[in-house]
C-alpha positions in Angstrom: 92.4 135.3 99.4 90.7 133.1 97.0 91.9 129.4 96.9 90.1 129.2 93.2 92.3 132.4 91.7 96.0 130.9 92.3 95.6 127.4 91.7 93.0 127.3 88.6 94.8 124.3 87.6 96.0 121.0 89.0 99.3 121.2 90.7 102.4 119.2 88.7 105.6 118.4 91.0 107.4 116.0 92.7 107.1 114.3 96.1 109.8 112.5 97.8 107.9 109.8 99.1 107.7 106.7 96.5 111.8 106.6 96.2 112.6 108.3 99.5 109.8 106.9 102.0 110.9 109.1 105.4 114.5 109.2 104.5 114.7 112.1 102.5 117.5 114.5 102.9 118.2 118.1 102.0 121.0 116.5 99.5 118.1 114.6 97.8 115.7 117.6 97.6 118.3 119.6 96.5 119.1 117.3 93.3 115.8 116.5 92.3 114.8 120.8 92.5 117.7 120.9 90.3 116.7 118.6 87.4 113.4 119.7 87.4 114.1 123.5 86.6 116.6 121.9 84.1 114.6 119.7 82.6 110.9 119.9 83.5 110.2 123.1 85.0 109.5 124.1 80.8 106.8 121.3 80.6 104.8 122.7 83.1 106.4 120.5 86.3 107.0 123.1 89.3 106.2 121.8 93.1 109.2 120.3 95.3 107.3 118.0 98.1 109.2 116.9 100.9 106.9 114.2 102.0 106.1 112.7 105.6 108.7 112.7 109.0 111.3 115.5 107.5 111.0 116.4 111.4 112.3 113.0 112.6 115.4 111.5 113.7 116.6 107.9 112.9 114.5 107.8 109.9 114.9 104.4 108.3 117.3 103.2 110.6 114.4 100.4 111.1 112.8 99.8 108.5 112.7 96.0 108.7 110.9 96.9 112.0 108.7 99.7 111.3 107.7 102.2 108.7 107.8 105.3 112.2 109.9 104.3 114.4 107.1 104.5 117.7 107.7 107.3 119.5 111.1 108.5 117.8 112.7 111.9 118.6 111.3 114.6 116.9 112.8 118.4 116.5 110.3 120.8 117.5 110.0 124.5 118.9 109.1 125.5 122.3 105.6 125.9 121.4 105.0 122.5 119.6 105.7 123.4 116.3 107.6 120.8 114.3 111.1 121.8 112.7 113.4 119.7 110.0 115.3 117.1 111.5 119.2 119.2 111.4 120.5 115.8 110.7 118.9 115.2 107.0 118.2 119.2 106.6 121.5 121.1 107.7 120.1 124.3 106.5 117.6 124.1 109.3 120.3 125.0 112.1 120.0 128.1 114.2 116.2 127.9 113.8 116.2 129.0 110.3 113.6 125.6 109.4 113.3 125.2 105.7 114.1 128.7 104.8 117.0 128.3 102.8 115.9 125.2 101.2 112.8 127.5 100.2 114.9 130.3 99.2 117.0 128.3 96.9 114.0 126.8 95.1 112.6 129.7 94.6 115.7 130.8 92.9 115.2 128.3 90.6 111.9 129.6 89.5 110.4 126.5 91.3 107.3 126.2 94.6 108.1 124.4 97.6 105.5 122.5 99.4 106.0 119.6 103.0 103.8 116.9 104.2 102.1 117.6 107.5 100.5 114.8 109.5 96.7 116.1 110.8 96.9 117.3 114.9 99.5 118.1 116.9 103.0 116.2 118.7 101.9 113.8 121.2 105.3 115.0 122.8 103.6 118.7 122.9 101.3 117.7 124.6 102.9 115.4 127.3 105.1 118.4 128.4 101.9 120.8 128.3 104.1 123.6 125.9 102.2 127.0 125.5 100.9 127.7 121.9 101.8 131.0 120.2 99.2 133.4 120.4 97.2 131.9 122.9 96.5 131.6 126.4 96.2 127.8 126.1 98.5 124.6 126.2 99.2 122.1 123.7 97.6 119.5 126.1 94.4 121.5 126.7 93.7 121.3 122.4 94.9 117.6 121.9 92.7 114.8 122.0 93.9 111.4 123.0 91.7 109.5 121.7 91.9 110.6 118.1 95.3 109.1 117.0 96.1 108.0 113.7 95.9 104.0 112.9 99.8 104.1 111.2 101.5 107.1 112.4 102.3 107.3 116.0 103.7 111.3 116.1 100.4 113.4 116.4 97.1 113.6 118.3 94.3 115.2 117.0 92.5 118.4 118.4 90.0 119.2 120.1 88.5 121.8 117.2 86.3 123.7 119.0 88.1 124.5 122.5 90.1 127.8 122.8 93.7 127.3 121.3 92.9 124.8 118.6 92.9 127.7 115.7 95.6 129.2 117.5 98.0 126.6 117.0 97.1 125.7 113.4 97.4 129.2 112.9 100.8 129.0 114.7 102.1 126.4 112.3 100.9 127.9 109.0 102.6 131.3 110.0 106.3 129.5 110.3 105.8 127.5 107.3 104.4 130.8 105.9 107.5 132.3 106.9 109.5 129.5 105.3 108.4 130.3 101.9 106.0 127.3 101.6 103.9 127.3 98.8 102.2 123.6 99.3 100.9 121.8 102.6 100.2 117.9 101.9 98.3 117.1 105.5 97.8 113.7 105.8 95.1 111.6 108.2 92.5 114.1 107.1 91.1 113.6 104.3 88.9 110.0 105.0 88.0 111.4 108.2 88.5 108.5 110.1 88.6 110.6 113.4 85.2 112.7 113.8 87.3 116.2 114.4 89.3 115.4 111.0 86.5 117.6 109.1 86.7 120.8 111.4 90.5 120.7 111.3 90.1 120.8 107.5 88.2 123.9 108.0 90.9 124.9 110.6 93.5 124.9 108.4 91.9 126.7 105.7 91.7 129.1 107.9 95.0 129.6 109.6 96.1 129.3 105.7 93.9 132.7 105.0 95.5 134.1 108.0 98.8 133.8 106.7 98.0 135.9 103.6 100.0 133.5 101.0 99.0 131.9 98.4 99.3 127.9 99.8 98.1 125.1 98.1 96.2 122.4 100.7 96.1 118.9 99.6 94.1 116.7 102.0 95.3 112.7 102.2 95.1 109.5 102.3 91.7 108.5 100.3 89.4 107.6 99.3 87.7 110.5 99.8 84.1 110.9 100.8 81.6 111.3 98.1 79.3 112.7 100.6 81.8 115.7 101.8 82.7 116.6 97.9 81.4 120.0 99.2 83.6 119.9 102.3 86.7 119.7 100.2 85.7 121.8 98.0 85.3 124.9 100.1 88.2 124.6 102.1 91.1 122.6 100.2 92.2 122.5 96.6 93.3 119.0 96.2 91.5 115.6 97.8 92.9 112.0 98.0 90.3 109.7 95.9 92.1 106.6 97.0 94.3 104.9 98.8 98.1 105.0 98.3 98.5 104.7 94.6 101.0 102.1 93.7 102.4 100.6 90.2 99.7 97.6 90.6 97.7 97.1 87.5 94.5 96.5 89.9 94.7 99.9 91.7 95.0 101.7 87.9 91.5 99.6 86.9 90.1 101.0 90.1 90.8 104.4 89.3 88.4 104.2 86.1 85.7 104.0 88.7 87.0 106.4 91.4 87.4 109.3 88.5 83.7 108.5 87.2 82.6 109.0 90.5 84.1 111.9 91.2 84.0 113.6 87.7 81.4 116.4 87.9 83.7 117.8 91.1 86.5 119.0 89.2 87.0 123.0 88.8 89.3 125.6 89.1 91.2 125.6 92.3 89.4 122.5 92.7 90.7 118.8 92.0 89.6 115.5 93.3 93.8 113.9 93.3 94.0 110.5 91.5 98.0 110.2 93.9 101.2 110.2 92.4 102.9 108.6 89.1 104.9 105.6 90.5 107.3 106.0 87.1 110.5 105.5 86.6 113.2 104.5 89.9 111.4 103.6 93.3 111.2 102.4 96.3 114.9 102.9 98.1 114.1 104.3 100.9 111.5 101.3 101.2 114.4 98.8 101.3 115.3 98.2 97.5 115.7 100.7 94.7 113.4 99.1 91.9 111.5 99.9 88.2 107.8 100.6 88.4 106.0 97.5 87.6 103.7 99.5 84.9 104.5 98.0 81.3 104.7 101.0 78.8 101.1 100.6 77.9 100.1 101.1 81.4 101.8 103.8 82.2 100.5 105.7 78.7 97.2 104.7 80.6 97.6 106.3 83.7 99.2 109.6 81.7 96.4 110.1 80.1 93.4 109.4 82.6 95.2 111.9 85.0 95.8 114.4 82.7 92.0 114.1 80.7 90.6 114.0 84.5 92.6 116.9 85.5 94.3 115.3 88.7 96.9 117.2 90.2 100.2 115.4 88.8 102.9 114.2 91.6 105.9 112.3 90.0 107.3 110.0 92.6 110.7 108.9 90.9 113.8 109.7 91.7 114.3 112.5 88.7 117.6 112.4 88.2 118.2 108.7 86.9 115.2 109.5 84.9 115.2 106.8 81.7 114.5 108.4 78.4 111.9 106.3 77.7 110.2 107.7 81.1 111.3 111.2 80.4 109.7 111.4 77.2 106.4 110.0 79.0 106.7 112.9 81.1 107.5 115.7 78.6 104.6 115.2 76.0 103.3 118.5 76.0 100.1 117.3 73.7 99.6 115.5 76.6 99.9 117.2 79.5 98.1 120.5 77.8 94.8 118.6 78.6 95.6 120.0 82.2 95.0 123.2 81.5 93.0 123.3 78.1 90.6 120.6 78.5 87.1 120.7 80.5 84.1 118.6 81.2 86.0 115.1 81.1 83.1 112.5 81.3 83.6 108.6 81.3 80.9 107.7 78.5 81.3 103.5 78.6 83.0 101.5 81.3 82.8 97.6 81.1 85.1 94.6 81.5 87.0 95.2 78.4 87.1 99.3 77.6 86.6 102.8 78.9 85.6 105.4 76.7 86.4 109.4 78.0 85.4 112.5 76.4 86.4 116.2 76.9 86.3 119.4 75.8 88.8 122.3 75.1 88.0 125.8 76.5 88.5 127.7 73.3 85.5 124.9 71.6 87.8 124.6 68.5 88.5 121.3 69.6 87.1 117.8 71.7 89.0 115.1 73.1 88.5 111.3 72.7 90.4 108.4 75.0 90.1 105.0 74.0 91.2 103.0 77.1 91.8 98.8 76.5 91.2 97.0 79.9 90.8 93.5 79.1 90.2 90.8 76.7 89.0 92.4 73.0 92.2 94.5 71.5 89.5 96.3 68.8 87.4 99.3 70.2 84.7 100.7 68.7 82.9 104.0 69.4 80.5 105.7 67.5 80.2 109.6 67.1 76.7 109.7 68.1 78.0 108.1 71.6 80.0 111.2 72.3 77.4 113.7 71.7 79.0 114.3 67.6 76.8 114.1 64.4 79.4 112.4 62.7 83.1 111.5 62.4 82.9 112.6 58.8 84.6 116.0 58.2 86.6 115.7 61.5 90.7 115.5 61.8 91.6 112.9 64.2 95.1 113.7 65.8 96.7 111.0 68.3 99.0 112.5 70.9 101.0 110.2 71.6 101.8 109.0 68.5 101.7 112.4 66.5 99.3 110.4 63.5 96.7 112.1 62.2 93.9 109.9 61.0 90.8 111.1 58.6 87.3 108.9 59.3 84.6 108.8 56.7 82.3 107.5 58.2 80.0 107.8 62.0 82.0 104.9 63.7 85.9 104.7 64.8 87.3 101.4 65.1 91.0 101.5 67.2 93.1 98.0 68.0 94.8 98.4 70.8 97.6 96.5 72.6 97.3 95.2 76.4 96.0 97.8 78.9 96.6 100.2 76.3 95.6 103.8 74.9 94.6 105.9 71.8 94.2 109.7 72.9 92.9 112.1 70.2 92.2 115.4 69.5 88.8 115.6 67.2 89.0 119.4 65.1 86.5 120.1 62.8 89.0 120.1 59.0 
């Protein structure tokens, strides 16, 4: 199975976590699958994530006290393997896990993906239970030492003893049998732990085993420069930063972060900027709020992602989806760039602007992003900057606005509002 043949381009969906935090239930999924084969499914939008703890009882029940509630109960399998919590996830009773829920995406022409955490139950390994295919125990694989710094369920493993495969392998072949299409494993990809970077190379295997087609996507970031080949080889998505939030700091960041990590995108390959903190947030946080991106901001983010080619994760809750956000959304000029474009390259980055350039795949066409940062509302780029002769001759179309602009001459001068964007589309007239 190649990894680079069935997800050649960045994965769009949803993920639970930025409205639902760990309190997610199978009510919630449900809704949110349905609007988006309504509504989105047409505009390319097709994952359903059910993000961290859908394994855990009491979720939230605390949350004044702790994000995971330390050592909470946890529904699991007599060989360690994690099951949805019956209490958020009725359709899990009777062992059937997430089949159903699965089942009926599917039906709706939609992929279904869950968040893993990196290792194995600390619970699993206190009551030494047997792993499937092995001659092993849970407590012979798990290492007590490497334990993630905000996440008290899981130890890590011990990757190259007898039974650590084995029970990755275990996992990957229920989830397999689920229906999964999309495994989000978190306390991986930075590789604070020293055996995170084998058990990326563990799971890539146990997901080859399984003979289906499963998108990994390795977080939280940033990333490692330095292991670009690691991720590369054995996952299809990679964190760049931290959690991405609606902060106007963390989007300047992530001018630098993409520039870094530009000549690593490729197909069944892409370096994942985080979710879109749009529209309705942050209830299972404590308080359902608007994302704090002005308009402007947001067009922003839109467009880096989709010019960079990040995998595209909408965190609101979709179904009190604003029109103003839906639109956002929905601009198919836009989001085209996620399949069409190549070769995005920042070509100027200073205090005030950032200047990207791409290329389609069919060379009929290039693409131009005029980003305003700070200070100065008037950019100014000239064709010989972006590797053109001259504007002269070229049909200028902005996508977000629909305008078409002629230029006569080898210089473009855009005003721009506040942290705001002109994207075109350069053609040859």
């Amino acid at each position: 199975m190649d990894k680079n043949k069935f997800a050649i381009n960045p994965p769009m969906g949803w993920n639970s976590y930025d409205y639902y935090d760990t309190t997610v239930t199978e009510m919630d999924v449900r809704n949110n699958a349905i609007y988006m084969a309504e509504h989105l499914k047409k505009h390319g939008w097709e994952y359903i994530v059910v993000d961290i703890q859908w394994y855990a009882y009491g979720t939230g029940s605390k949350r004044d006290q702790y994000q995971y509630i330390p050592f909470s109960k946890m529904a699991m399998d007599e060989y360690g393997r994690l099951l949805p919590c019956p209490e958020r996830f009725p359709c899990s009773e009777n062992g059937k896990g997430f089949a159903p829920l699965a089942e009926e995406i599917h039906r709706l022409g939609l992929k279904f993906g869950i968040h893993i955490m990196r290792g194995i139950p600390r619970e699993a390994a206190h009551r030494h239970l047997p792993i499937l295919g092995s001659k092993h125990t849970a407590n012979e694989i798990a290492d007590p030492s490497s334990i993630c710094s905000w996440n008290p369920d899981m130890y890590g493993i011990r990757p190259d003893v007898s039974g650590a495969q084995e029970y990755y392998n275990s996992i990957l072949k229920l989830y397999a049998s689920w229906g999964v299409d999309f495994i989000k494993c978190d306390d991986i990809c930075r590789m604070d732990m020293p055996s995170a970077k084998k058990e990326i190379e563990l799971l890539h295997n146990a997901i080859v085993n399984t003979g289906r087609e499963i998108v990994l996507s390795l977080s939280p970031g940033p990333a490692k420069l330095s292991e670009a080949w690691q991720y590369e080889t054995y996952a299809n998505m990679w964190r760049i930063t931290d959690d991405f939030w609606d902060k106007w700091e963390l989007l300047l960041q992530m001018f630098e972060r993409c520039e870094h990590w530009q000549y690593h995108v490729g197909e069944g390959c892409f370096p994942d900027c985080d979710m879109l903190p749009v529209g309705k947030l942050g209830k299972g946080f404590g308080k359902e709020r608007d994302t704090n991106f002005t308009k402007e901001e947001q067009k922003t983010m839109m467009t880096l992602w989709c010019l960079f080619r990040s995998p595209m994760m909408l965190g609101a809750e979709l179904t009190k989806l604003d029109d103003w956000t839906f639109s956002l959304i929905t601009n198919d000029d836009v989001l085209k760039l996620l399949t069409v474009s190549r070769n995005a390259r920042q070509v100027r980055r200073d205090e005030y602007t950032a200047i990207w350039r791409a290329d389609d795949c069919s060379q009929k066409c290039s693409y131009l992003a005029l980003f305003h940062l700070s200070g100065e509302h008037t950019i100014e780029v000239s064709a010989k900057e972006l590797g053109l002769e001259t504007f002269v001759g070229k049909q200028l179309t902005e996508l977000w606005t629909k305008e078409s602009i002629k230029e006569n001459s080898d210089h473009l001068t855009i005003t721009l509002p506040e942290h705001g964007v002109s994207l075109f589309q350069i053609k040859t007239i």
